[in-house]
N, C-alpha and C positions, 0 to 999 in steps of 0.2 A: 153594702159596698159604698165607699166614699170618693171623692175627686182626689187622683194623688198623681205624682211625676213617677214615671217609670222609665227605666236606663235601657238601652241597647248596646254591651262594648263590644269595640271593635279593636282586633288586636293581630301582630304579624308574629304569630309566634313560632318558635325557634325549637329546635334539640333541648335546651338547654332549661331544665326543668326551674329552679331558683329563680331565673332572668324571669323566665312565662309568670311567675305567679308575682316576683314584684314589680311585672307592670302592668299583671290585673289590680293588683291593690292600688297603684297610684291611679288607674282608671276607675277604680270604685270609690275614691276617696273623691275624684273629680265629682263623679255622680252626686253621692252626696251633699258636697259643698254647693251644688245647684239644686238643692231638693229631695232627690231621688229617693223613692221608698222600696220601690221593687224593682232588681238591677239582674241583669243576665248579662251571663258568660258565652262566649260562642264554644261549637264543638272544636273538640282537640287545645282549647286552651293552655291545658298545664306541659304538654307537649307536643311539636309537630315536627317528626324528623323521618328517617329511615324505619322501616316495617320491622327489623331484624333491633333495632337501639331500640324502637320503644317496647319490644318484646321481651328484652333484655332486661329492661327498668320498670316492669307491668307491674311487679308488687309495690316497689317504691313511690313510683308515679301515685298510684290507686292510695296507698296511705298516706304519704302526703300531704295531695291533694286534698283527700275527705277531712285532715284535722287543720287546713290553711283555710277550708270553707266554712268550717263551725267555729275556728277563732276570728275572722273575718265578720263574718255575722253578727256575731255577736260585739263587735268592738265598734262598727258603724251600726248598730240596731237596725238593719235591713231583713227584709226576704230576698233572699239568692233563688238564682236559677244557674245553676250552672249545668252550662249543654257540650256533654261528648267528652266523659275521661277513659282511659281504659281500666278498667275492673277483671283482673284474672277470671277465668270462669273453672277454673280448676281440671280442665282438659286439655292446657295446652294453646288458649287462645285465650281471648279476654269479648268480655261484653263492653261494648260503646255505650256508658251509660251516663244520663242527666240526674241531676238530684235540685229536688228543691227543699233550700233549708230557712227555716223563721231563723226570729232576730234575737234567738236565745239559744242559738246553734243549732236546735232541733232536726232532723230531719223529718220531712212533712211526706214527701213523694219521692219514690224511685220509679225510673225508666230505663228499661235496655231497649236499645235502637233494633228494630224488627227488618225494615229496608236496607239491605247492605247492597253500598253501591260499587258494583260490580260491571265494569262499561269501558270498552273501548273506543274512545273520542277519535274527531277525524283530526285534531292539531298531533295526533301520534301519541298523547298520552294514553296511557292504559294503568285503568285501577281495580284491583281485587281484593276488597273488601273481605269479602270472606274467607283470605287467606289466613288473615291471624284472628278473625272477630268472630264469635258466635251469635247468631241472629237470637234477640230475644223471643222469647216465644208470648208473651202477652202483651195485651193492647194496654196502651197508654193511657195514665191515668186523670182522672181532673182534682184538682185540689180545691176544696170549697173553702176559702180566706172570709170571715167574715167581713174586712174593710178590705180585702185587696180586690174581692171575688172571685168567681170559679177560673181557676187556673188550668189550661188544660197542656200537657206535654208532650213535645215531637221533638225529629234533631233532622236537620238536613236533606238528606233523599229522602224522608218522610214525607214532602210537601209533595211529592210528584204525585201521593196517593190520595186523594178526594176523601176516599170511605175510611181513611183514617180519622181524620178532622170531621165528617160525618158521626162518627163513633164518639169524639169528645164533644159535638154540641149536644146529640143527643142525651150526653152524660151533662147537660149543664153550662159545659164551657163557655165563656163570658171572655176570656183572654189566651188567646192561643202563643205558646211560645215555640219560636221555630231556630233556634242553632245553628249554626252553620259553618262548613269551611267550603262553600260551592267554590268546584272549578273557573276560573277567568274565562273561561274559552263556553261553558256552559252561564255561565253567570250575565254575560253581555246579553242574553236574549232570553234569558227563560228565570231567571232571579224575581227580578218585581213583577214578574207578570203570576209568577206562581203566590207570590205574596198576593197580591191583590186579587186573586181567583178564590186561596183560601177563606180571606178577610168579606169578599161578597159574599160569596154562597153561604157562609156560615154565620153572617152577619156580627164577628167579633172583629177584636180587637188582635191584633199581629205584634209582636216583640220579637225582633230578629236580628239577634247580635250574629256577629260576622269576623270572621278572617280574612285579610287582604295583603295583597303584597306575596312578592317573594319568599318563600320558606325555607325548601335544599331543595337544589338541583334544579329542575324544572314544575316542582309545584308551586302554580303561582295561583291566589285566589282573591275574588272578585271584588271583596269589600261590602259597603252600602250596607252597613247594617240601617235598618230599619223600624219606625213603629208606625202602623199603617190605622186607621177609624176603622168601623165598620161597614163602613161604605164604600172602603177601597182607597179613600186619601192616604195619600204620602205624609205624615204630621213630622218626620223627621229622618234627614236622613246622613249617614254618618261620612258620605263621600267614599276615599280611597285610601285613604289615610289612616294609621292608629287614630282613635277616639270614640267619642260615643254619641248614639242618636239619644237626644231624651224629650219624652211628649205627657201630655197629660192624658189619662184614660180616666172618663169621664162618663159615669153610670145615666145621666139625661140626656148623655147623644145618642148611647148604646140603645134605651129605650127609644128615644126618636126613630133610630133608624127601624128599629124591629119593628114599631108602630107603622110607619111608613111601607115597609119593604116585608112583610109575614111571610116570607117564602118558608122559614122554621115549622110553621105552621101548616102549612099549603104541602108539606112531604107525602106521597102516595106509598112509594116502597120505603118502609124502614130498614 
């Protein structure tokens, strides 16, 4: 594993599938042009509209998407993460699923999202996930990059669960990526604290691209994409705004802090 800049975007995306993806690429070209070796997508990127439109467009959406991330990859020579597309599951729903793909379009890792958030807030919103989305059935995988390191994958209400991110340091993970489209109303108080609970206890590295703003109707979401050390620092943060957080992840802090802080090691229950 080497010192490289890694991207977090951040993005207010729309219904409107075309618009969503080229102002992912003008945010990946930004990335780039500062660096950026490994860049993520927040969940729902390619769209974020009505439950009934994006069920309507789930095959479109799903193919798309998968050949705009391997022509992309491969034309800025990046590793992607992109977190939260809908993928039909062939029942009538669609899996919420991340992909991470090398810099030769390859697909390296798939994730379907296991946590479907399903929550009636007290601002009167109410979401049901698993009206249109089928919960994946297995745990998330880690990606062993030789220069980028172990990649481990989540999306979203994943974070809420400890013994997920337990599951991927055990497996290695070195770099946790966490997607997102958190609610405004859940994001004001429980966003970076959940970030920096995952990034201590597991003593990695966090990359948390984000949705903010306004979407339809009354979905509005938090921002702040994020890339947090291993010790819980904030290295970058993307505000409220479309744009992007981007930090250096850095294999002699990663080892400092483990050196320092062995709780990895110190595990009683596995």
């Amino acid at each position: 594993m080497k010192s490289y800049l890694a991207a977090a975007i951040q993005m207010t995306s729309t219904p409107w599938l075309d618009k969503n993806l080229a102002e992912a690429e003008e945010l990946i070209d930004l990335a780039v042009r500062q660096g950026a070796e490994l860049i993520s997508l927040p969940e729902n990127f390619p769209f974020m509209g009505e439950e009934a439109e994006k069920m309507a467009q789930a095959e479109t959406i799903a193919q798309t998407t998968e050949k705009f991330l391997k022509t992309i990859s491969q034309k800025f020579q990046i590793t992607l993460l992109a977190g939260g597309f809908p993928v039909p599951s062939g029942d009538g729903k669609v899996y919420n699923t991340a992909v991470l793909i090398d810099a030769n379009g390859q697909e390296l890792a798939r994730y379907q999202k296991v946590h479907l958030f399903d929550v009636n807030l007290p601002d009167g919103n109410t979401y049901r996930e698993s009206n249109t989305v089928m919960a994946g059935t297995v745990l998330p995988p880690v990606y062993h990059h030789p220069e980028l390191g172990n990649l481990g994958i989540s999306v979203c209400y994943d974070v809420r669960f400890p013994e997920l991110y337990r599951h991927l340091s055990a497996k290695g993970a070195e770099i946790l990526f966490v997607p997102a489209a958190f609610t405004a109303y859940t994001g004001k108080d429980h966003w970076e604290v959940l970030l920096k609970a995952r990034a201590i206890e597991n003593t990695c590295y966090v990359v948390a691209p984000a949705q903010t703003g306004c979407h339809y109707g009354r979905r509005n979401t938090h921002g702040h994409a994020m890339i947090l050390d291993p010790w819980g620092a904030v290295l970058a943060d993307a505000g409220d705004k479309p744009g992007i957080a981007i930090a250096e992840i850095n294999p002699t802090r990663l080892e400092q802090v483990r050196r320092q802080m062995p709780s990895l090691q110190h595990r009683v229950f596995m």
